[in-house]
C-alpha positions in Angstrom: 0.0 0.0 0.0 1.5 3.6 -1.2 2.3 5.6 1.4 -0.3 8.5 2.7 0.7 12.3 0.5 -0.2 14.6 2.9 -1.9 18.0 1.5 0.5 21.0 2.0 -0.5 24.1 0.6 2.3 25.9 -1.3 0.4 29.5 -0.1 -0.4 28.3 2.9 3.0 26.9 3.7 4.8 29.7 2.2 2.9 32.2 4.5 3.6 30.5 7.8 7.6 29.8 7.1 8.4 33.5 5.4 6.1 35.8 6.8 4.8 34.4 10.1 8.3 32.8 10.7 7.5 29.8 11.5 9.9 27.4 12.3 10.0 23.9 10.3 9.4 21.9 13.2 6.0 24.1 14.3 4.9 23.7 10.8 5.2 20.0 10.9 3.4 19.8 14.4 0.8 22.0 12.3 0.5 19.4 9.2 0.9 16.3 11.7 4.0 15.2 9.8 7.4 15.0 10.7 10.2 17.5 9.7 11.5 15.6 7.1 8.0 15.9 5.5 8.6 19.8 5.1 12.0 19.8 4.2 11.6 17.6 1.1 8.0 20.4 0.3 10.8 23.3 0.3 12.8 20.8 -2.5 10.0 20.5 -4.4 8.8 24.2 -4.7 12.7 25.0 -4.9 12.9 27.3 -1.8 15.5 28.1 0.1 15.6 27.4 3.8 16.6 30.3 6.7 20.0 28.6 7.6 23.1 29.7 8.8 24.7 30.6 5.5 23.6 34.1 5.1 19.8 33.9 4.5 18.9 34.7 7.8 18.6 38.3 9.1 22.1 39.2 11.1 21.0 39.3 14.9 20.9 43.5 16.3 22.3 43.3 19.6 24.8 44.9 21.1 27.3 43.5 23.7 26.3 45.8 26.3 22.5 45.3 26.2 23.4 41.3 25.6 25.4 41.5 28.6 22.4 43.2 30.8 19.8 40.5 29.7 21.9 37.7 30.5 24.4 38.2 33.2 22.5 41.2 35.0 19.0 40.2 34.3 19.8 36.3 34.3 17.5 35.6 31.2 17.6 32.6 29.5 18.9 32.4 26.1 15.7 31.0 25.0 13.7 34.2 26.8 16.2 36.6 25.1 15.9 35.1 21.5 12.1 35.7 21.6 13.0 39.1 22.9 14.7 39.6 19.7 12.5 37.5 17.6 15.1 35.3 16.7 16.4 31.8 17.2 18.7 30.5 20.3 21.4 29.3 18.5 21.9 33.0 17.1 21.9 34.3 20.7 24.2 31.5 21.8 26.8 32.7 19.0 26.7 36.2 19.7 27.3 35.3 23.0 30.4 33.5 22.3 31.3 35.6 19.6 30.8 38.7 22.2 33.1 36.6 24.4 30.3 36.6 27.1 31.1 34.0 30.1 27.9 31.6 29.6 26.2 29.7 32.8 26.2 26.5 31.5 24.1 23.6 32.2 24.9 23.9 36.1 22.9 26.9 36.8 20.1 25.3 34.9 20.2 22.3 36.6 21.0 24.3 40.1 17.4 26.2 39.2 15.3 23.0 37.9 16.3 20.7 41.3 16.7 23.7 44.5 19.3 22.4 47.0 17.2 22.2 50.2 19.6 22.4 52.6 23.5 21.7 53.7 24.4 18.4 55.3 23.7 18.1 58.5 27.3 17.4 60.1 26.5 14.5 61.7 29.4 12.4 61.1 27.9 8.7 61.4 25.7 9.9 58.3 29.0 11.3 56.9 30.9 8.1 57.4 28.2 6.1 55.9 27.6 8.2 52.5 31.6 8.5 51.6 31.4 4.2 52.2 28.2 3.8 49.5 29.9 6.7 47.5 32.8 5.1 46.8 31.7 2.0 46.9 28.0 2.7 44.2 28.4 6.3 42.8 30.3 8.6 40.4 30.6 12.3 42.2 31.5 15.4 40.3 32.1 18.8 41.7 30.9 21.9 39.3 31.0 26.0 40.3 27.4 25.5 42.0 26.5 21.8 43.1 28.4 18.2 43.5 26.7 15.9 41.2 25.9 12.2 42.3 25.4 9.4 39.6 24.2 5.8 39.8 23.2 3.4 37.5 21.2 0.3 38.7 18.3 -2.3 38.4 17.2 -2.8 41.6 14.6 -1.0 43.7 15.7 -1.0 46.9 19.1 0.8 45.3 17.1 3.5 44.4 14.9 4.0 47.3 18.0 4.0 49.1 19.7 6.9 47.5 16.6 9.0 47.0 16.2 8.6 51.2 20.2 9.5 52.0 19.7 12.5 49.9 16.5 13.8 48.7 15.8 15.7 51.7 19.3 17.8 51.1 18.1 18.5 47.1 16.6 17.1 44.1 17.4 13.7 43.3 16.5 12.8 39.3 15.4 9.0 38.5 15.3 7.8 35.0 14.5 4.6 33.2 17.5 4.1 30.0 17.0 2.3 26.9 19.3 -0.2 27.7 16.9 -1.1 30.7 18.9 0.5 34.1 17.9 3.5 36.1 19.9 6.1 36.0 19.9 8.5 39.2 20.9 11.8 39.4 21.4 13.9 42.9 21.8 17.5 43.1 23.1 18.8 46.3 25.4 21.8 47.2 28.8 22.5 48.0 28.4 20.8 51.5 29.0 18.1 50.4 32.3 18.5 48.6 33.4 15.4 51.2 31.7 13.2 48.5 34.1 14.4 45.4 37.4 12.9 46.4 38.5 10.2 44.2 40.8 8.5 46.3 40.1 4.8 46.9 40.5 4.9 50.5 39.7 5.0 53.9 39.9 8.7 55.3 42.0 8.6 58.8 39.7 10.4 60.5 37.0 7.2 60.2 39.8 5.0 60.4 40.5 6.4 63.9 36.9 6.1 65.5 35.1 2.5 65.7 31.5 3.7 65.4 32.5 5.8 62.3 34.6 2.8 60.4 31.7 0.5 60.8 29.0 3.3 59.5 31.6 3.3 56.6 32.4 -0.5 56.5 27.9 -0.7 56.3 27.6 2.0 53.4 30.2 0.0 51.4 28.5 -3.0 52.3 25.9 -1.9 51.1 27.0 -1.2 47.5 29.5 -3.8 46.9 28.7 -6.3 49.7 27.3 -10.1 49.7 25.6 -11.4 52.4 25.8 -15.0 51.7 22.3 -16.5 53.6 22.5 -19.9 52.3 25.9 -20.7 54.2 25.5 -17.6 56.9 28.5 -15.3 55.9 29.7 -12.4 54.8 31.8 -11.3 51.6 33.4 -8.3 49.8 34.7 -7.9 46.8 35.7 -5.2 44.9 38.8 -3.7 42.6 39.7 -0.5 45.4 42.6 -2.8 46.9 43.2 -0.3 49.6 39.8 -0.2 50.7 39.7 -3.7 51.1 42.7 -4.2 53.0 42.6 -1.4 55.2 39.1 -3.1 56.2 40.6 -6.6 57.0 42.8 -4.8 58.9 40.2 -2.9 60.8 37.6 -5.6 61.4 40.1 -7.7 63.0 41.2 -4.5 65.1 37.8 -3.9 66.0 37.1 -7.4 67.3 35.5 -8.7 64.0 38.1 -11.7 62.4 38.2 -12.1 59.0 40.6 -13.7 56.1 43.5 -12.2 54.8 42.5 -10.4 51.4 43.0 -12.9 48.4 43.0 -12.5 44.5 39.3 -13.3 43.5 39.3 -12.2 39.6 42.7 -11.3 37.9 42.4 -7.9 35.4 40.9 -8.9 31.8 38.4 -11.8 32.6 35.0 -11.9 31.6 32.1 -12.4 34.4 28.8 -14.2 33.2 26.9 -10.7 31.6 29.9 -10.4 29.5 31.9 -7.5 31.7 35.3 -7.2 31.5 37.6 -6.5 34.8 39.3 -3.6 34.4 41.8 -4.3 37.2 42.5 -7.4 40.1 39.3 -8.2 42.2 40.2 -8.7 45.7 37.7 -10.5 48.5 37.4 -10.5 52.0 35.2 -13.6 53.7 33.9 -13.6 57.6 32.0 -17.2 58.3 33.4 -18.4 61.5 29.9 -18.0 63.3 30.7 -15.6 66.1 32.0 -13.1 63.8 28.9 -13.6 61.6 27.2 -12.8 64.9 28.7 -9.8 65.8 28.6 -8.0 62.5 25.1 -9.1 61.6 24.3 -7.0 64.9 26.5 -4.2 64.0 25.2 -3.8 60.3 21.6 -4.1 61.6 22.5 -1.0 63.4 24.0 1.0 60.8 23.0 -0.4 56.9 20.3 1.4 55.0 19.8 -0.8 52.3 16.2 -2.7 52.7 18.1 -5.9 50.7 20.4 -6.1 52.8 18.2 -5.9 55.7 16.3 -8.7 54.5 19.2 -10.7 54.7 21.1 -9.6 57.4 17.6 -10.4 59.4 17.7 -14.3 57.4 20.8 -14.8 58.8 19.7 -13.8 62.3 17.3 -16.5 62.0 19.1 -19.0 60.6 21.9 -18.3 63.5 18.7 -18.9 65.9 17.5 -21.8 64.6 20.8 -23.2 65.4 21.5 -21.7 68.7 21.9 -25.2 70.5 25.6 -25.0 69.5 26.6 -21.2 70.5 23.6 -20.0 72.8 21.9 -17.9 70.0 21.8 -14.4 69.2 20.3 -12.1 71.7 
């Protein structure tokens, strides 16, 4: 079956493009047809477009005035090109051409997602966010806001990073073609603590017990595996320092685990086809005391309702065997 024509009237087309101004686009939301539609009309009648070489009216702006409507007035380039009954693009050139310092996407986003509030200073909550950080999330640090990033599948994941930091600005959730959320936070410079890039334990967390196991639970909680079925715990992840520092600590801290061993070597290919970057290192804690104490501990400081789940599966199963170390109480 021949495709539909659709009826475009040369007058009528010619009226709303030259004399009404009419972009193409509008006029194919007008027709109901797409773009492409129009474009190959303006072949056909052997008109020439408004582009960028030359047919369009030059832009009359000054500098100065420019300057006024978007640095002292802080108009949008959108607002400013109806102003002038003319396109953005042209404003955005004159304002590079004018050598005007632009806003950028920051101050957009700043506006579209208000930071509510700094962070609090609590340092347990501190502790906890730089583990999950740097164990879940890409930070970046621009003039106005630090930028937090995750990409996941699972619920819980989400509803835990919307609760840590919604209430401190907007937090952005979006569903990607290839079938993962994508998560967005917006908060201000506060929380700069969250940009570092160093794969390590800070000293000051290091120092305290409290604050290494609110750490030790928020990287848990990203990169951690409570294993139910044989009533452990493991951790595995590529931030060697991280993981040795914590076998280090947990045993300081009364908690006795394995020394770190070489769990995936760098180039090897898991079952969904990901490549390791670098060396995968684990840590495992089964003797059944340890599992006992921890289990308590991370009940007291994880966030993650998963992991909850779990932790409180293991409690049970440690119950249901209590004849042989008194139980948990």
């Amino acid at each position: 079956m021949p495709a539909r024509r659709i009826l475009i009237p040369k007058k009528r087309l010619q009226k709303m493009y030259f004399e009404d101004r009419m972009s193409m686009s509008k006029i194919a939301i007008a027709f109901n047809c797409d773009h492409v539609t129009i474009v190959n009309r303006f072949k056909e009648f052997g008109w020439v477009s408004r582009g960028p070489r030359g047919t369009r009216k030059a832009i009359d702006i000054k500098k100065d005035y420019l300057s006024h409507l978007y640095v002292t007035k802080r108009l949008s380039m959108q607002k400013i090109a109806k102003r002038m009954n003319c396109s953005k693009g042209g404003i955005e050139r004159k304002i590079k051409l004018f050598g005007i310092r632009t806003r950028g996407n920051n101050t957009r986003v700043h506006w579209k997602y208000p930071v509510k509030k700094d962070f609090n200073g609590n340092l347990l909550d501190k502790s906890y966010m730089i583990g999950f950080r740097l164990g879940d999330l890409n930070a970046t640090e621009t003039s106005q806001l630090v930028v937090l990033r995750c990409s996941t599948t699972k619920i819980a994941q989400i509803e835990l990073i919307d609760n840590l930091f919604n209430k401190y600005g907007g937090v952005k959730t979006s569903l990607a073609k290839r079938g993962t959320f994508e998560i967005y936070c917006y908060l201000n410079k506060t929380f700069g603590f969250l940009t570092s890039n160093k794969k390590n334990i800070p000293i000051w967390i290091k120092k305290n017990k409290s604050y290494f196991f609110g750490f030790f639970a928020g990287y848990m909680d990203a990169e951690g595996y409570i294993d139910v079925k044989r009533k452990g715990f493991q951790l595995q992840s590529q931030d060697i320092t991280i993981i040795w520092n914590s076998y280090k600590l947990l045993n300081q801290f009364g908690i006795k685990c394995n020394s770190p061993i070489l769990s995936k070597k760098a180039g090897c290919v898991d079952k969904r086809g990901i490549k390791n970057n670098k060396d995968c290192w684990r840590i495992s804690i089964y003797k059944r005391s340890d599992v006992i104490n921890l289990t308590r501990i991370l009940l007291l400081y994880s966030k993650h309702e998963d992991k909850i789940e779990n932790l409180q599966a293991i409690v049970k199963k440690l119950h249901h065997t209590r004849h042989t170390t008194g139980g948990i109480c």
